[in-house]
N, C-alpha and C positions, 0 to 999 in steps of 0.2 A: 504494500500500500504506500502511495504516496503523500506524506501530508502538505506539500508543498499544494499539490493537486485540491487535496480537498479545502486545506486553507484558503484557494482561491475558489473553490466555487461557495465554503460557506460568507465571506464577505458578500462575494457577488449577490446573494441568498438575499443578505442583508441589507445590500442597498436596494434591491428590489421590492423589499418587505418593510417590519417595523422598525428595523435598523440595527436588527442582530438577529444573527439564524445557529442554529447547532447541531451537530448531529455527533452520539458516541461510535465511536473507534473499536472502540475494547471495552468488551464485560458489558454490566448493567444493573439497572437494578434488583436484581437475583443473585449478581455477584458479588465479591468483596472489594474486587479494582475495579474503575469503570475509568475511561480516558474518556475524554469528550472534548471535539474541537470546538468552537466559537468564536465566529465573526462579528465583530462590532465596528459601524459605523462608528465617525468621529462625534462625541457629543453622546453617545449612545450608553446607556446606564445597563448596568445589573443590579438591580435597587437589596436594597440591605436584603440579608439572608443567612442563616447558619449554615453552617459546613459540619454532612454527616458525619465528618470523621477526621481523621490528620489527611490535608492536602494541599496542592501545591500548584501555579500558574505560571507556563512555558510560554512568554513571548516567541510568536513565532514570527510575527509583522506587527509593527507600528512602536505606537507609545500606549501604556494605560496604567490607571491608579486605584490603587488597592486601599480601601480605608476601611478600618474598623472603630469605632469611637473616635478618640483625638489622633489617634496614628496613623499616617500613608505613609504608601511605599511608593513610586513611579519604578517604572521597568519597562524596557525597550528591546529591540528584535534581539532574542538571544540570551533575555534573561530571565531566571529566573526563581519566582517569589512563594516564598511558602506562608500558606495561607492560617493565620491565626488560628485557633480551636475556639471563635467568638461570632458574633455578630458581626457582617463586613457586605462592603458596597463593589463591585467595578465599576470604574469608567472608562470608556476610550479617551483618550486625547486626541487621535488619529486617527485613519483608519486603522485597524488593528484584528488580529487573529491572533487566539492563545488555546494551548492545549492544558486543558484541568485533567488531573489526575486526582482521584478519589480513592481512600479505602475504609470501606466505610466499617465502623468498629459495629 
């Protein structure tokens, strides 16, 4: 599989849509690891949310900001952020694609 490939078509998704589209990779809700790519438009929110378990956010394109409470992180193509065990938001800065990694306890 390519994720070069499908990080371009989930953006594309995105800008055709509500301004971010996703589809998982690997595993799922059944399993313990789930990978799920996602494209966000620039301006395009992941509005607050817990996270099932310990996990982690692979810039794969763009810029985006990671915020839980008073804390953010920025990360950009190639980086990547591990994700609080809290309440936390995405946002694009740019357009952007990142691959979440989940395991859900």
């Amino acid at each position: 599989m390519s994720l070069e490939a499908i990080a371009r078509e989930q953006l594309a998704e995105a800008r055709r849509g509500s301004g971010r589209a996703a589809t998982t990779v690997f595993g799922g809700h059944e399993q313990v690891l789930r990978q799920t790519v996602i494209g966000l438009v620039a301006d395009a929110d992941m509005q607050e949310h817990e996270s099932p378990g310990p996990a982690t956010l692979h810039v794969l394109s763009g810029r985006v900001r990671l915020t839980a409470g008073a804390d953010s992180w920025d990360g950009r193509t190639g980086d990547l952020i591990v994700i609080p065990p809290v309440r936390h938001s995405v946002s694009a800065l740019e357009d952007s694609v990142v691959l979440l990694t989940v395991a859900k306890v």
